[in-house]
C-alpha positions as CSV (number, residue, x, y, z in Angstrom):
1,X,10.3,21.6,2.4
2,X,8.4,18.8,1.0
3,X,7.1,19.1,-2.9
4,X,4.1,17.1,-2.7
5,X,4.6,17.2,-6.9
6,X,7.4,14.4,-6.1
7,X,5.1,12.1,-4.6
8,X,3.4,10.9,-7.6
9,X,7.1,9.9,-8.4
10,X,7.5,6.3,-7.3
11,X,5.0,3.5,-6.4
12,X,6.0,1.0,-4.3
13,X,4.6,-2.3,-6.5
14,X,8.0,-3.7,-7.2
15,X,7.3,-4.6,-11.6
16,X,9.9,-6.0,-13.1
17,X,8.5,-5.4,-16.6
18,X,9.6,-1.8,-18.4
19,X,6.9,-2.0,-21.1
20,X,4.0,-2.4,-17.4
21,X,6.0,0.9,-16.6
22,X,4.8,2.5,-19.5
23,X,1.5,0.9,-19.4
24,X,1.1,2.0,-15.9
25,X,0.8,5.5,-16.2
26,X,3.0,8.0,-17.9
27,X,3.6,10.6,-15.7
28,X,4.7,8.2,-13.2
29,X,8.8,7.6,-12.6
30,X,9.7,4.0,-12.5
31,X,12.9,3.7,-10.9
32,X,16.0,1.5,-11.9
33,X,16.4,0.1,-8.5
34,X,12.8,-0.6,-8.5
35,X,13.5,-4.7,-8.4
36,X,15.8,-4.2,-5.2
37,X,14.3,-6.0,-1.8
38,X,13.8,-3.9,0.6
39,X,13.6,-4.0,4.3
40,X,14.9,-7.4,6.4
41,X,14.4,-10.8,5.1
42,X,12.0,-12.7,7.8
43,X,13.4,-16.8,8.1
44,X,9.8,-18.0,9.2
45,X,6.1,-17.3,8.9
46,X,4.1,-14.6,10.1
47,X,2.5,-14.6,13.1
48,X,-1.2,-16.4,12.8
49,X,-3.3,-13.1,13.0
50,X,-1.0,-11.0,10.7
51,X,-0.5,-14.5,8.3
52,X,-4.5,-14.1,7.5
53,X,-4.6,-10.7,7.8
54,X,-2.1,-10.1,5.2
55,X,-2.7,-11.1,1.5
56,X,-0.4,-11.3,-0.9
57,X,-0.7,-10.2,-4.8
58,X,1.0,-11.8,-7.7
59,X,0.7,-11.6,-11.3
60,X,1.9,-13.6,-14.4
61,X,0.8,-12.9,-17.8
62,X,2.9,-11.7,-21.2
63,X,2.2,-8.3,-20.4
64,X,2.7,-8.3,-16.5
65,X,5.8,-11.0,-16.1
66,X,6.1,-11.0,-12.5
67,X,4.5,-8.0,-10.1
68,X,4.2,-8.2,-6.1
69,X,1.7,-6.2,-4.0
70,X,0.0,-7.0,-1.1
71,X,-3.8,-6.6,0.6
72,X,-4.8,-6.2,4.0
73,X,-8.3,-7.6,5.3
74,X,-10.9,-5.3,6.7
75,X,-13.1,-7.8,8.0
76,X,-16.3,-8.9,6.4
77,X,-15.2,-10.6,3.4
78,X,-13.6,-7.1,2.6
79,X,-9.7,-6.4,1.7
80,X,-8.2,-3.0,0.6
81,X,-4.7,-2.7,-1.4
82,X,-3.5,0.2,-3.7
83,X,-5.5,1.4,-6.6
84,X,-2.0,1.3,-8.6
85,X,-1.6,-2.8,-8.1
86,X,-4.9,-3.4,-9.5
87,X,-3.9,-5.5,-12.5
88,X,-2.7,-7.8,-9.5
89,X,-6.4,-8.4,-8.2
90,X,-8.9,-10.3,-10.6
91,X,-12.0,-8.0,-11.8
92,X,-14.4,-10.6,-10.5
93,X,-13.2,-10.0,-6.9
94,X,-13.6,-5.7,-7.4
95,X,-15.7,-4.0,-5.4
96,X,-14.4,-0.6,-6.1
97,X,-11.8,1.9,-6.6
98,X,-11.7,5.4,-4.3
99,X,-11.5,8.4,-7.2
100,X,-9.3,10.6,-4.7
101,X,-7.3,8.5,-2.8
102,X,-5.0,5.6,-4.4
103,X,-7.0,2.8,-2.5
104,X,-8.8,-0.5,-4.2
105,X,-11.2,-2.9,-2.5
106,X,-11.9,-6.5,-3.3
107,X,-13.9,-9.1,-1.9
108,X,-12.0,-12.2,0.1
109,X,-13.2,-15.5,1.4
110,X,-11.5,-14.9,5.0
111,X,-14.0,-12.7,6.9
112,X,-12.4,-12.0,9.9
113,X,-10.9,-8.8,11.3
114,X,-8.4,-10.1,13.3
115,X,-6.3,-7.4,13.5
116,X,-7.3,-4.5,15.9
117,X,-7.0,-0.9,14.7
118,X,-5.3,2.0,15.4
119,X,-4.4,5.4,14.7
120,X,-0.4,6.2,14.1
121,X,0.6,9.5,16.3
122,X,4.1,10.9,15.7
123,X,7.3,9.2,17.0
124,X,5.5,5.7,16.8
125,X,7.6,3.0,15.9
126,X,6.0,1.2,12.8
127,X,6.8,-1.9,11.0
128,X,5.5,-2.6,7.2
129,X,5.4,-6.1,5.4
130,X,6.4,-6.9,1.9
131,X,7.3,-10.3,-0.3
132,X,8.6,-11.0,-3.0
133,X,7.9,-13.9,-5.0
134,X,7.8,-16.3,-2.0
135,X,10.1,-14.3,-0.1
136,X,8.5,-12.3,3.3
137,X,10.4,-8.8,4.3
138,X,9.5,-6.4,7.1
139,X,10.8,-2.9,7.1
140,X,10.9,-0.9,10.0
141,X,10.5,2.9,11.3
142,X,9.0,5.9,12.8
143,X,6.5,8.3,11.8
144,X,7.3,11.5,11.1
145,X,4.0,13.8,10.0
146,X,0.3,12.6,10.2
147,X,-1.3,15.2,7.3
148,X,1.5,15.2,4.7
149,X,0.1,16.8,1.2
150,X,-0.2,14.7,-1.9
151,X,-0.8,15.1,-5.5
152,X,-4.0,14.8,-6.7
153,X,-4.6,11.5,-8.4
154,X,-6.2,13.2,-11.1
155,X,-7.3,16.8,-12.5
156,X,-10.6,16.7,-11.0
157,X,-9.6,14.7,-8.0
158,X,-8.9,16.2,-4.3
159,X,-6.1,16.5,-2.3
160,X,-4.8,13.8,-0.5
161,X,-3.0,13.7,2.6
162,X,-1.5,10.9,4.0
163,X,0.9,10.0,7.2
164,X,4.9,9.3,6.6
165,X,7.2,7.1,8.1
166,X,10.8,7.1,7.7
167,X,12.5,3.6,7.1
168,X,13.6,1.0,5.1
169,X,10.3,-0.5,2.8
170,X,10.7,0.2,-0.8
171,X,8.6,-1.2,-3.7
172,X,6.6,-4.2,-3.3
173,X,5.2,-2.9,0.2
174,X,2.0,-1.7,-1.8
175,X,-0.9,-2.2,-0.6
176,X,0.3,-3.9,2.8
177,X,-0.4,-3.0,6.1
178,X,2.0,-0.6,8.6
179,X,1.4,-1.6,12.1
180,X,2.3,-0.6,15.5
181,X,5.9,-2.0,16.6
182,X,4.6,-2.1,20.3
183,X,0.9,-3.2,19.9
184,X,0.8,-4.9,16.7
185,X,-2.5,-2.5,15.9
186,X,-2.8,-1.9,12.5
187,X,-2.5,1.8,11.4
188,X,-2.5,2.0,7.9
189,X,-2.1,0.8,4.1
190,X,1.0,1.5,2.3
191,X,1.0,3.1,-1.2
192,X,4.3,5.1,-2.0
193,X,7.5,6.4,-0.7
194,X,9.6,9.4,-1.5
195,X,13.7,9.5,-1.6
196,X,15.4,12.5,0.4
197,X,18.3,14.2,-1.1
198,X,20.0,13.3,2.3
199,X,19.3,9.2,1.5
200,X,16.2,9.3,3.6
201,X,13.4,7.2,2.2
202,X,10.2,8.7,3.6
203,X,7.1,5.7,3.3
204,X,3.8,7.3,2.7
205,X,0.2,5.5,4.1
206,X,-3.2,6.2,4.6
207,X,-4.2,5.9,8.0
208,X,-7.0,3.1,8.9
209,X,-10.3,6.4,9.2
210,X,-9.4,7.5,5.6
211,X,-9.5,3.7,4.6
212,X,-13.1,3.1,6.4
213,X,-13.9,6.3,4.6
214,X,-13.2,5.6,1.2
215,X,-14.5,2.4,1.6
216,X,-17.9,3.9,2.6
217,X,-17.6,6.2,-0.3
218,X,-16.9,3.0,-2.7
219,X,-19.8,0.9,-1.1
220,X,-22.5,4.2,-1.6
221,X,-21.3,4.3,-5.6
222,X,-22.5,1.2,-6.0
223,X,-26.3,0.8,-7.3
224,X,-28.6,-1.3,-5.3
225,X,-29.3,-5.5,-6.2
């Protein structure tokens, strides 16, 4: 039976600084793998629509050496990552952070939503999309649950749910997009994963209505010009 406790476990930013670790947040389990690749090392570029679509997050300072994330763009001017991997995106560019769901937006100068959306449904074959350094990796897999139970983010917070897949992505798939193997739809932003006694890794997303959603929610905090 899943222990929704363990998700809060492992993000998937891949940090190759101990002392961020700490800073991050306490309760959290880095792991000592945590600077492994994960997934399947692509030899070219991505395809045009997913190449814009998909932004990549780096950082380099004395306090965050080297950190990899990635953001997806809504359309608008509008991308979404995970709230965790927001050192990665500058504070000029913030719009806002959900309080209940680990989601962060931030403004971009591509405005198109080139991607088309779509909802994942159990048994779909998925594939996420990673890099590292200059590096791109795609892991691949199928869902498994659509409503799985996640930790709070915080004592006051609600519940999350969020849909898992079961594959290969590991840390540094933050923040980047999960689409459908067949249709190339987008379903869904990456955030964490969860490691089965059995050697399962079980990849955990928020599908693209909750994204809209907390989105909404971020935009009606905001106070008026």
């Amino acid at each position: 039976m899943l222990r929704p406790a363990l998700i809060a476990a492992s993000w998937m930013t891949k940090f190759r600084s101990k002392r961020q670790a700490v800073l991050g947040l306490a309760v959290l389990v880095f792991l000592t793998g945590c600077v492994t690749r994960s997934g399947v090392k692509l030899d070219g570029t991505l395809a045009p629509d997913l190449a814009y679509a998909y932004i990549p997050l780096k950082a380099s300072s004395v306090l965050f050496p080297e950190a990899d994330a990635g953001g997806v763009v809504l359309g608008g001017g509008i991308a979404v990552s995970a709230a965790h991997a927001g050192e990665l995106v500058s504070p000029a560019l913030l719009i806002g952070i959900s309080r209940d769901y680990d989601l962060l937006f931030f403004r971009t100068d591509r405005n198109q939503a080139v991607l088309a959306n779509g909802e994942p449904q159990v048994g779909e074959k998925v594939i996420a999309y990673a890099h590292y350094e200059d590096t791109l990796y795609r892991a691949e897999g199928t869902v498994t649950a659509l409503e799985a139970a996640v930790l709070p983010r915080c004592e006051s917070c609600g519940a999350q749910t969020a849909f898992v897949f079961e594959g290969n992505a590991g840390p540094g798939y933050s923040g980047g997009p999960v689409l459908d193997a067949a249709t190339g739809k987008l379903i869904g932003i990456v955030f964490g994963y969860l490691d089965q006694p059995d050697g399962r890794r079980l990849i955990y997303a928020y599908p693209l209505s909750r994204v809209f959603a907390e989105l909404k929610a971020v935009q009606g905090q905001k106070p008026p010009p």
